[in-house]
C-alpha positions in Angstrom: 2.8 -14.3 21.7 2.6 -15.0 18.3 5.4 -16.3 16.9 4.2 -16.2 12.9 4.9 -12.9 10.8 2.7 -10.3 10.0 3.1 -11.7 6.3 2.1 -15.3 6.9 -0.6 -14.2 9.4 -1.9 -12.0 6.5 -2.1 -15.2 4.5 1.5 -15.0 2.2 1.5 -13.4 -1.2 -1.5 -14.4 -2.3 -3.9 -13.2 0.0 -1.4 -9.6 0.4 -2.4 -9.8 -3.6 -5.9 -9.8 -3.4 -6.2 -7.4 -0.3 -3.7 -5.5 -3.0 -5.9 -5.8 -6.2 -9.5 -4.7 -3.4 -7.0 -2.0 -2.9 -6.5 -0.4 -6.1 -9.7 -1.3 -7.2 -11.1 1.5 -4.4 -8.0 4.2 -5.0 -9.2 4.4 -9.0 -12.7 4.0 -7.8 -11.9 7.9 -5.7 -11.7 10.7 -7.9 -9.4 12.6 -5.6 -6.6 9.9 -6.1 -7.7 8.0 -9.4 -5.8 10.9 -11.7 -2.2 9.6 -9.7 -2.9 6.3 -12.1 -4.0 7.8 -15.5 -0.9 6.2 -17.7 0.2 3.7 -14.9 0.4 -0.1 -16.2 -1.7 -1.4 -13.0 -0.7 -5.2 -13.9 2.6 -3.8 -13.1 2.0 -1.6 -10.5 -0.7 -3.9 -8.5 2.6 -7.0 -8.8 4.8 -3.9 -7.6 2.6 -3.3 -4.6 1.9 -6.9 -3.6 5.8 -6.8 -3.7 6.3 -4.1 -1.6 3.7 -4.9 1.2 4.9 -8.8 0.9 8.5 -7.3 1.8 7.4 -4.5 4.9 5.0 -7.6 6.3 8.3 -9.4 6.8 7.9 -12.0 4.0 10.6 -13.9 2.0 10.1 -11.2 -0.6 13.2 -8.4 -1.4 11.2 -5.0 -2.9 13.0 -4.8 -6.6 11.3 -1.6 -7.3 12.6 1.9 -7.4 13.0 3.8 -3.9 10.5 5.6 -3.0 11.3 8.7 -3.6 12.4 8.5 -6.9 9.0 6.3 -7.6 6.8 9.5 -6.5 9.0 11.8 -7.7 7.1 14.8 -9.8 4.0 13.1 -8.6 3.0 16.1 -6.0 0.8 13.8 -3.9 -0.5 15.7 -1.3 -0.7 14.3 2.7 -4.5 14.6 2.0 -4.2 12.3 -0.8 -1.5 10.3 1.0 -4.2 9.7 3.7 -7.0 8.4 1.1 -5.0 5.9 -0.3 -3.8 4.9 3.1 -7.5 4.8 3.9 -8.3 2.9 1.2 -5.5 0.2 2.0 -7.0 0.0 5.7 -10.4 -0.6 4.1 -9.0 -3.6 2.2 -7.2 -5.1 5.1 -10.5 -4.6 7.0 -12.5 -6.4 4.0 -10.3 -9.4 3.9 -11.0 -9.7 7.8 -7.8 -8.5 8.8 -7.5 -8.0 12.4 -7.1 -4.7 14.0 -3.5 -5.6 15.4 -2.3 -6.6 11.9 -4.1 -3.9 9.8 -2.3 -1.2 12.2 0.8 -3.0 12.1 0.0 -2.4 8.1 -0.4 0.9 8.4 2.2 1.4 10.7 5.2 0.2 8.0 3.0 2.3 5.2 3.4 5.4 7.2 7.2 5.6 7.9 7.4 6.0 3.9 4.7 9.1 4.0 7.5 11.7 3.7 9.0 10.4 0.9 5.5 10.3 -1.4 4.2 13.2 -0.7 5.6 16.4 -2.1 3.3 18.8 -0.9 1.9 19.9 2.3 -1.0 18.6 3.9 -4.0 20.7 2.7 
């Protein structure tokens, strides 16, 4: 058994940081998602996110930012859209060499937030 945390087998903050940064560099890359981060400050929001999956992988890092629903509040992302950008993070993890076991646990701690980002039904 592996005794290490999903966030130091990931590699710590700064390799959750660059899989982060490969990340949002294929969301705004996808014109179905891109239009979610027209007047977003990404310094702030790709720190926000390397917070955020730093804190769900079990690292020594507390999430500071808003709850999730109020963050994605008035957004009205859609489960289809919810599924690209959760598509896109797998792709990431998978670029960085991430191992299957790891990228689903990813995946796994991303999806137990899906109901409170998306607003509207599944297309």
């Amino acid at each position: 058994m592996n005794e290490h945390t999903l966030y130091e087998r990931l590699g710590g903050r700064e390799a959750i940081g660059a899989v982060v940064d490969e990340f949002y560099d294929r969301v705004l890359d996808d014109d179905r998602v891109a239009h979610h981060f027209e007047d977003v400050d990404m310094t702030a929001q790709r720190a926000h996110q390397t917070q955020f999956l730093s804190a769900v992988a079990g690292g020594p890092v507390e999430y500071a930012g808003d709850n999730m629903d109020a963050a994605h509040d008035g957004m009205g992302i859609t489960g289809t859209e919810f599924g690209a950008i959760a598509t896109h993070l797998d792709d990431a993890l998978a670029a960085f060499d991430v191992g299957d076991d790891d990228r689903a646990a990813v995946m796994e701690a991303v999806a137990e937030y899906e109901d409170a980002i998306v607003e509207v039904p599944a297309e």
